[in-house]
PDB file with SEQRES, HELIX, SHEET and CRYST1 records, atoms N, CA, C and O in Angstrom:
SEQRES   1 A   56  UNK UNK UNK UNK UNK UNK UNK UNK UNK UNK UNK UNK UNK          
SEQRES   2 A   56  UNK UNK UNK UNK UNK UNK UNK UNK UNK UNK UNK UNK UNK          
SEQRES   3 A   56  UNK UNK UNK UNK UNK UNK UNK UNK UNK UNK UNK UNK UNK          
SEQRES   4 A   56  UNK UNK UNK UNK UNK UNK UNK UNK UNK UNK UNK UNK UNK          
SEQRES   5 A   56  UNK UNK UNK UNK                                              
HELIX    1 AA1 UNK A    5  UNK A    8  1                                   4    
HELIX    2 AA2 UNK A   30  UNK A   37  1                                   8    
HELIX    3 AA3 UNK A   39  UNK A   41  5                                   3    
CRYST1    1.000    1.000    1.000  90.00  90.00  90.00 P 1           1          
ATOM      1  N   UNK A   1       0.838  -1.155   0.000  1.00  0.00           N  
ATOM      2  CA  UNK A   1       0.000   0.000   0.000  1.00  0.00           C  
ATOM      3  C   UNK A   1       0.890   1.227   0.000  1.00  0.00           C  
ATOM      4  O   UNK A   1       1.965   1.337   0.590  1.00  0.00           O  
ATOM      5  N   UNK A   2       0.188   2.271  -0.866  1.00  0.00           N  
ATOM      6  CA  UNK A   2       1.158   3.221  -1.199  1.00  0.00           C  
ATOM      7  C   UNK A   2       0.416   4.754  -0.133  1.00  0.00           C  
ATOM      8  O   UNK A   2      -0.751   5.035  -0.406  1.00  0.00           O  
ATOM      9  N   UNK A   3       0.920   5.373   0.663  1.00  0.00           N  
ATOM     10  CA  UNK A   3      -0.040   6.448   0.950  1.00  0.00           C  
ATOM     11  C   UNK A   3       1.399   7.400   1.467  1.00  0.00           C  
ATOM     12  O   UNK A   3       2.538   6.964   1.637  1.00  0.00           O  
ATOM     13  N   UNK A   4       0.849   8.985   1.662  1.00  0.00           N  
ATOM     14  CA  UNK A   4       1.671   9.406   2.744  1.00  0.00           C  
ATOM     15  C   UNK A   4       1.937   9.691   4.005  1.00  0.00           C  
ATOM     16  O   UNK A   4       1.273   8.954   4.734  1.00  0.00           O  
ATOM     17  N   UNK A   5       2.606  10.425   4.597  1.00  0.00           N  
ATOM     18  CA  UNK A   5       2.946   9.775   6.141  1.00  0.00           C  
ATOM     19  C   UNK A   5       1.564  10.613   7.001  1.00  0.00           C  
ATOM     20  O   UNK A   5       1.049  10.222   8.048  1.00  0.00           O  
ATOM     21  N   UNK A   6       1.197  11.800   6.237  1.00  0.00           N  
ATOM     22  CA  UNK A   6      -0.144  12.170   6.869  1.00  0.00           C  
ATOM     23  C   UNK A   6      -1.110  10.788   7.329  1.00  0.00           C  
ATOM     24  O   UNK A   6      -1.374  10.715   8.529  1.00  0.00           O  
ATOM     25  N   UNK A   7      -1.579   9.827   6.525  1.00  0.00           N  
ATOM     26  CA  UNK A   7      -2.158   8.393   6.690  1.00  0.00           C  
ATOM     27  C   UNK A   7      -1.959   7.899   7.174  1.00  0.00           C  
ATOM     28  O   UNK A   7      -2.636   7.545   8.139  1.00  0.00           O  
ATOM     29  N   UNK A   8      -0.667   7.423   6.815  1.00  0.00           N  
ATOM     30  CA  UNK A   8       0.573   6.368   7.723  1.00  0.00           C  
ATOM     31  C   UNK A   8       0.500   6.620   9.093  1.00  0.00           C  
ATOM     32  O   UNK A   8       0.515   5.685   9.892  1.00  0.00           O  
ATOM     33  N   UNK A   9       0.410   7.949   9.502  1.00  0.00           N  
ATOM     34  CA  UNK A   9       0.170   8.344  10.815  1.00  0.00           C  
ATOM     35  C   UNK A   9      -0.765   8.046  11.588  1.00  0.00           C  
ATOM     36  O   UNK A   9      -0.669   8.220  12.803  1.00  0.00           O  
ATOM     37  N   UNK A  10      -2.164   7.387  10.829  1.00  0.00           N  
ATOM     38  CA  UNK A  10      -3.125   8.057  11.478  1.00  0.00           C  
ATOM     39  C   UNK A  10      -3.953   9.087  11.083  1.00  0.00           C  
ATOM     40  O   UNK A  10      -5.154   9.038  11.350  1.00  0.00           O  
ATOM     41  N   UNK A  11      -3.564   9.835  10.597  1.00  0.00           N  
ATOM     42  CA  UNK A  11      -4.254  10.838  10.115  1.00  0.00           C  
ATOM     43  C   UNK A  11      -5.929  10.783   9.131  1.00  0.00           C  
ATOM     44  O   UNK A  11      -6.124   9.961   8.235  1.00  0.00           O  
ATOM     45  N   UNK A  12      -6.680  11.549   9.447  1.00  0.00           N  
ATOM     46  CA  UNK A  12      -7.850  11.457   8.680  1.00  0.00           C  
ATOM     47  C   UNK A  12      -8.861  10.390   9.029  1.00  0.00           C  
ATOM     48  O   UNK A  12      -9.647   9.899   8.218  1.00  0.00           O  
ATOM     49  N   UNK A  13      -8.757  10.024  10.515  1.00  0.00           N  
ATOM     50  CA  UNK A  13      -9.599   8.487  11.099  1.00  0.00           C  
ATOM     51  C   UNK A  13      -8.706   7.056  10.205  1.00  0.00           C  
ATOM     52  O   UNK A  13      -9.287   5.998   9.965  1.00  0.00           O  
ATOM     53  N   UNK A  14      -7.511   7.272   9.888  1.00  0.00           N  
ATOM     54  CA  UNK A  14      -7.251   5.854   9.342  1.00  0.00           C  
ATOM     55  C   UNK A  14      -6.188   5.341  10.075  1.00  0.00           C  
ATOM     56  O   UNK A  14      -5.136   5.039   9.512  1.00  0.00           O  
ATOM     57  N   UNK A  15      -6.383   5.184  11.517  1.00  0.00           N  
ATOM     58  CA  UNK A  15      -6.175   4.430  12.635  1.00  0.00           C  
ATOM     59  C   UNK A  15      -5.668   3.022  12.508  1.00  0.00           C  
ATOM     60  O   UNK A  15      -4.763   2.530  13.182  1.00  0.00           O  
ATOM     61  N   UNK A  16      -6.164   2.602  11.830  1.00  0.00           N  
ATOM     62  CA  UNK A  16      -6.114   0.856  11.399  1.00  0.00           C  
ATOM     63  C   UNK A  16      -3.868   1.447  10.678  1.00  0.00           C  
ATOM     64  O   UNK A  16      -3.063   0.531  10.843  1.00  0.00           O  
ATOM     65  N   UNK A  17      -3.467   2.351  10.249  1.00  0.00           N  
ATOM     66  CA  UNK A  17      -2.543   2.284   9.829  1.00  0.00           C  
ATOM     67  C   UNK A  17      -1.449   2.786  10.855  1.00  0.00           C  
ATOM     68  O   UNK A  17      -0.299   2.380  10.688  1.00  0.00           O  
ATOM     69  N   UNK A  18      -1.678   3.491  11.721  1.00  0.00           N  
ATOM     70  CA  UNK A  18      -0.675   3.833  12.558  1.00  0.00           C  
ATOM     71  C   UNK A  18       0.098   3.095  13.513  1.00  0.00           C  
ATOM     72  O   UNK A  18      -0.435   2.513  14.458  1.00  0.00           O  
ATOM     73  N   UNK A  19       1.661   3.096  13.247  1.00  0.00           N  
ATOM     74  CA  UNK A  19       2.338   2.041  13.945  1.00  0.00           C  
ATOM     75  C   UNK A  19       2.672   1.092  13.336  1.00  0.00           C  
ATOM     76  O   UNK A  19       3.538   0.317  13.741  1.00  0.00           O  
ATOM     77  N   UNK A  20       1.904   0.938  11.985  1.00  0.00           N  
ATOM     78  CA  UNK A  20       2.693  -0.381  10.947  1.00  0.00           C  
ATOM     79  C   UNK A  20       3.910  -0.272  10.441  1.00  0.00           C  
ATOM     80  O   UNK A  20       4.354   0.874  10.511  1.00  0.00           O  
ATOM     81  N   UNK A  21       4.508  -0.945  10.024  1.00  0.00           N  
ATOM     82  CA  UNK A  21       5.740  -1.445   9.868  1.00  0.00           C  
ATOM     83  C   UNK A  21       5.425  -0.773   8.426  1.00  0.00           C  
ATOM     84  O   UNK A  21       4.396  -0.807   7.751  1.00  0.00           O  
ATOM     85  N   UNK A  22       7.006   0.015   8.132  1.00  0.00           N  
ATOM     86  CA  UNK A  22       7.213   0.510   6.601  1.00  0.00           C  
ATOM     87  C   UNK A  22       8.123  -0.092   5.715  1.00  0.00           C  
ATOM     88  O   UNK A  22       9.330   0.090   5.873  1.00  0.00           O  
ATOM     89  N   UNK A  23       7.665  -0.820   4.755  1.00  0.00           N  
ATOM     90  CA  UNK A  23       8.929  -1.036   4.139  1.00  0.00           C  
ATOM     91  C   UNK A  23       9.395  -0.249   3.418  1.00  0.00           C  
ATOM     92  O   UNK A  23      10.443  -0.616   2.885  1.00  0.00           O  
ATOM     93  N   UNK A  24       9.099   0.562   3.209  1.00  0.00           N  
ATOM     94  CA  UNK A  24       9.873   1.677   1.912  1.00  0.00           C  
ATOM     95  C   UNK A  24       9.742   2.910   2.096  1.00  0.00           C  
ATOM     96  O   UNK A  24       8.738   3.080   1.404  1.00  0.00           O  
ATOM     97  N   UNK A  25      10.041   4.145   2.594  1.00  0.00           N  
ATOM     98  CA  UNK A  25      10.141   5.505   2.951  1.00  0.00           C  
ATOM     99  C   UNK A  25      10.879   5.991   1.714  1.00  0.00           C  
ATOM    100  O   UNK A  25      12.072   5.751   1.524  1.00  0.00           O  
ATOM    101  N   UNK A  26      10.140   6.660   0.917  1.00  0.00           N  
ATOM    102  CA  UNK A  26      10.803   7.215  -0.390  1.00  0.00           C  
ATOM    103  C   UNK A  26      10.548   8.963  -0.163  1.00  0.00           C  
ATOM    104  O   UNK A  26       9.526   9.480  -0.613  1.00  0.00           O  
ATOM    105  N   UNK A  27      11.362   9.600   0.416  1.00  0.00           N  
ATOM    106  CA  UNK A  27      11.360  10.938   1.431  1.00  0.00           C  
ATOM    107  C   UNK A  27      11.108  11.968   0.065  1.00  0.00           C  
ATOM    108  O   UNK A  27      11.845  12.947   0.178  1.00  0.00           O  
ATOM    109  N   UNK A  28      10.531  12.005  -0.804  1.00  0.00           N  
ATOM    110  CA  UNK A  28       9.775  12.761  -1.682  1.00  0.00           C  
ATOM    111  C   UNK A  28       8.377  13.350  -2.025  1.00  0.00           C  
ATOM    112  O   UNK A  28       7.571  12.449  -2.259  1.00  0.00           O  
ATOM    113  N   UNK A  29       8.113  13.986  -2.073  1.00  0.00           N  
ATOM    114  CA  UNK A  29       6.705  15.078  -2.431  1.00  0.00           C  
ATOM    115  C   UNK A  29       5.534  13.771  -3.689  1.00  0.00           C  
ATOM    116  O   UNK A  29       5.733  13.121  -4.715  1.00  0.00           O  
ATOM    117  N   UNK A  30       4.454  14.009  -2.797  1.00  0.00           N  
ATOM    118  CA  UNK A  30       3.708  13.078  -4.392  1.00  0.00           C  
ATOM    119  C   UNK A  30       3.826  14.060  -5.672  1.00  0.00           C  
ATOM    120  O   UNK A  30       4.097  13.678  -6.810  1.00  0.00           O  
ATOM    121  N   UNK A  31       3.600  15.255  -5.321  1.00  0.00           N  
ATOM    122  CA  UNK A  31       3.544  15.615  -6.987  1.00  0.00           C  
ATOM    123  C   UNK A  31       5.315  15.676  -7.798  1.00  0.00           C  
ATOM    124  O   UNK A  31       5.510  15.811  -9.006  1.00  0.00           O  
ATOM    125  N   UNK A  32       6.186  15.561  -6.935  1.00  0.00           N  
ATOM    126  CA  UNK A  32       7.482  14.959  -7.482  1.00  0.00           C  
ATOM    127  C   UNK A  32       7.452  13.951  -7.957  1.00  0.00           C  
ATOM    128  O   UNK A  32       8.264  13.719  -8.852  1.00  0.00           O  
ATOM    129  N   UNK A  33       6.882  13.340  -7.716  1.00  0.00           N  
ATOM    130  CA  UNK A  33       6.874  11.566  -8.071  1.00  0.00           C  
ATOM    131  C   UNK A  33       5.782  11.867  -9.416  1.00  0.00           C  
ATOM    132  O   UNK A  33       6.266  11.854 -10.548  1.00  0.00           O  
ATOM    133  N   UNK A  34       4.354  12.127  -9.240  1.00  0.00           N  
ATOM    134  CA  UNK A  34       3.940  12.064 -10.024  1.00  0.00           C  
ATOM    135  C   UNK A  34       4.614  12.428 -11.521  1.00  0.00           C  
ATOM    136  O   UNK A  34       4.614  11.662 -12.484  1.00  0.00           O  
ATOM    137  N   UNK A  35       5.127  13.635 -11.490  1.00  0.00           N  
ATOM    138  CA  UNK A  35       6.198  14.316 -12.373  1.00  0.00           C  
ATOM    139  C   UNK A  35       7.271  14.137 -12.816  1.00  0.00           C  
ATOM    140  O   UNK A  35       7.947  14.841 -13.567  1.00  0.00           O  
ATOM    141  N   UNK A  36       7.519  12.917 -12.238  1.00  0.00           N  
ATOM    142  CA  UNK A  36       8.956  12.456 -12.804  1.00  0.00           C  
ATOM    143  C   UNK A  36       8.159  11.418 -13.528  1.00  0.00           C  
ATOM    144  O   UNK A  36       8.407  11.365 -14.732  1.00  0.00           O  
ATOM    145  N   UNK A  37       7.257  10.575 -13.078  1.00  0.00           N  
ATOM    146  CA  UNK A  37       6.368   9.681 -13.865  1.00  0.00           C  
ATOM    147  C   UNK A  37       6.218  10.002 -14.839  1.00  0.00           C  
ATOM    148  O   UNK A  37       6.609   9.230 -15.715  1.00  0.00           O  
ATOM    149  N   UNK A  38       5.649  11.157 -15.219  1.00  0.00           N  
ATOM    150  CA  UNK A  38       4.994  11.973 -16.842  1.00  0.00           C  
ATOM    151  C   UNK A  38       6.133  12.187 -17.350  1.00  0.00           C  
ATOM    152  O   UNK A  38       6.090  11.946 -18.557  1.00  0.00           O  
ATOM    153  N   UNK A  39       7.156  12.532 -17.004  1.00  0.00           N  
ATOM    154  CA  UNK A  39       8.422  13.116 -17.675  1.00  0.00           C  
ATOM    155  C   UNK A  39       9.337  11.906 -17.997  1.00  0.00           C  
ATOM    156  O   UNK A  39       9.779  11.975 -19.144  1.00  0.00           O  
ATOM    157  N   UNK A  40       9.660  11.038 -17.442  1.00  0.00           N  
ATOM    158  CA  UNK A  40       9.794   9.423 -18.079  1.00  0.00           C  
ATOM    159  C   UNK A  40       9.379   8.607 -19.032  1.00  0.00           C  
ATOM    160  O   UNK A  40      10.082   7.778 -19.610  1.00  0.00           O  
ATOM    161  N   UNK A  41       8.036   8.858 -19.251  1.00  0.00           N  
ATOM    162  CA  UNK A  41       7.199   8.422 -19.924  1.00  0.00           C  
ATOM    163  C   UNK A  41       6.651   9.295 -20.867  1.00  0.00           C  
ATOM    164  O   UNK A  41       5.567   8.907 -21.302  1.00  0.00           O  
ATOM    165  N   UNK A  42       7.089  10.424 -21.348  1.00  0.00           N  
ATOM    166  CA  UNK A  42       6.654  11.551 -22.486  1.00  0.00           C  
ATOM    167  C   UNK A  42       4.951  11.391 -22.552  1.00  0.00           C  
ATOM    168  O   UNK A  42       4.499  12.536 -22.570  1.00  0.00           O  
ATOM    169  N   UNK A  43       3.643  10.207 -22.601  1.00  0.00           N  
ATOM    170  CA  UNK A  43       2.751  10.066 -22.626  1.00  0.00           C  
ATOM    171  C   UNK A  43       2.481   8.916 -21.652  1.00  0.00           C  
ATOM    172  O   UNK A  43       3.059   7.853 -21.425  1.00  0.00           O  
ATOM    173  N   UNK A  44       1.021   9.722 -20.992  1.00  0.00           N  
ATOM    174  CA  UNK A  44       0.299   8.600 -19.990  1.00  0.00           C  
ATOM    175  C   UNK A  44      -0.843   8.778 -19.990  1.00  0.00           C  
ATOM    176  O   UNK A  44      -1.489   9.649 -19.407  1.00  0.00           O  
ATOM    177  N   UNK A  45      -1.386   7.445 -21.064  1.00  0.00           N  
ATOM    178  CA  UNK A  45      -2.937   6.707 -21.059  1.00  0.00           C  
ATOM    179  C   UNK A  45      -3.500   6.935 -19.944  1.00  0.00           C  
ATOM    180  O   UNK A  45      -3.025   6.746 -18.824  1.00  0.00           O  
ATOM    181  N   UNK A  46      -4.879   7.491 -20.321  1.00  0.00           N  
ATOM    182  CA  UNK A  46      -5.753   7.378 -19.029  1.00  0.00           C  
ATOM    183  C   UNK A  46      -6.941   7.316 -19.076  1.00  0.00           C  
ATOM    184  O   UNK A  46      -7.467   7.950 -19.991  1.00  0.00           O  
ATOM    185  N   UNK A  47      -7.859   6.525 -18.106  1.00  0.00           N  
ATOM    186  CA  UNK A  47      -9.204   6.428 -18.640  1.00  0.00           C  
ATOM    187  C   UNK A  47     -10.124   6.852 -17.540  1.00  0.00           C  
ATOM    188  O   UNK A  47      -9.930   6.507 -16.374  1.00  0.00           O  
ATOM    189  N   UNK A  48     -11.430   7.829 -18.032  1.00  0.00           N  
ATOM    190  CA  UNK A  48     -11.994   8.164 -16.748  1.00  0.00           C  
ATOM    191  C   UNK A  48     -13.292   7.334 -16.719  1.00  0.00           C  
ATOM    192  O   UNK A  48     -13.950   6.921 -17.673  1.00  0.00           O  
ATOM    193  N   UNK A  49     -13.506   7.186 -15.374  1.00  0.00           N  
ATOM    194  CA  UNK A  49     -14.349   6.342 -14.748  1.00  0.00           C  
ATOM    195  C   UNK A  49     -15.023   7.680 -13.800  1.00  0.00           C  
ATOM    196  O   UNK A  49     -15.650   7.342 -12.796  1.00  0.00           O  
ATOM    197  N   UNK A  50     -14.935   8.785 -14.022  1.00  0.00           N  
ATOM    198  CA  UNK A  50     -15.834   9.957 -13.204  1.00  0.00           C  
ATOM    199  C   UNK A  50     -16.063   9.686 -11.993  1.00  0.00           C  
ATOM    200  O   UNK A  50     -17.060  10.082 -11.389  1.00  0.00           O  
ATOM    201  N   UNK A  51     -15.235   9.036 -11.548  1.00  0.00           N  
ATOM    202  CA  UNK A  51     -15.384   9.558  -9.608  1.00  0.00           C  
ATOM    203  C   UNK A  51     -14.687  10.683  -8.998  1.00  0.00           C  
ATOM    204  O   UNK A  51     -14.858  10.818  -7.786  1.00  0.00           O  
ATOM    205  N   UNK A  52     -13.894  11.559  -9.629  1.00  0.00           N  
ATOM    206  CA  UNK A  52     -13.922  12.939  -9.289  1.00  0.00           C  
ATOM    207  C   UNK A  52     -13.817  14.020 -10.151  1.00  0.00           C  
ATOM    208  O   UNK A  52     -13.734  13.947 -11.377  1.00  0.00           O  
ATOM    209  N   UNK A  53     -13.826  15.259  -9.316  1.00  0.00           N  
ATOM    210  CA  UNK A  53     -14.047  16.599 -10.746  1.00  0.00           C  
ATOM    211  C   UNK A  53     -13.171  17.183 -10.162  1.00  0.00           C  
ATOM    212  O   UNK A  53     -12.669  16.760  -9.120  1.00  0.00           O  
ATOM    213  N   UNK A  54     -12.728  18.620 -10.935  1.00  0.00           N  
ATOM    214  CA  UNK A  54     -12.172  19.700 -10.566  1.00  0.00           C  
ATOM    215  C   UNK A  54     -13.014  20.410 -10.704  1.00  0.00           C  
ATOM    216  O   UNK A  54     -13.749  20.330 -11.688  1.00  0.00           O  
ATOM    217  N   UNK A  55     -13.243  21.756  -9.312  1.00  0.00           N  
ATOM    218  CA  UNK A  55     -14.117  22.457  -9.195  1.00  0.00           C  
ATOM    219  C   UNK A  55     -13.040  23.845  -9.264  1.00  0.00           C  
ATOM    220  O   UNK A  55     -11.908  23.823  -8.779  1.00  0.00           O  
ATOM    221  N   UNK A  56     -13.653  25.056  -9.977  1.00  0.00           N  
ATOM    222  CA  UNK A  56     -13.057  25.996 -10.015  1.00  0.00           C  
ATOM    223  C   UNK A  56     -13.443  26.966  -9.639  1.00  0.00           C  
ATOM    224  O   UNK A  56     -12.743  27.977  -9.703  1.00  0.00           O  
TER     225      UNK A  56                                                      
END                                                                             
């Protein structure tokens, strides 16, 4: 399971996660990650299934 340490903590009622054992601490920002993803990959397929929007 992939989340960040806000979660991992506890955070947001997700209790069931705090105190578990980590195997992998990758000490980077999600939208870093996301962005190196897109930039690796010049194009990324995607398909929407409309479970969320951007509201402006």
């Amino acid at each position: 399971m992939v989340m960040n340490n806000y979660r991992a903590g506890g955070g947001g009622d997700y209790l069931m996660f705090k105190g578990k054992p980590i195997l992998k601490d990758i000490p980077m920002d999600m939208a870093e990650l996301i962005a190196n993803y897109i930039i690796e990959r010049k194009t990324v397929k995607v398909k929407v299934n409309d479970n969320w929007k951007v509201i402006c």
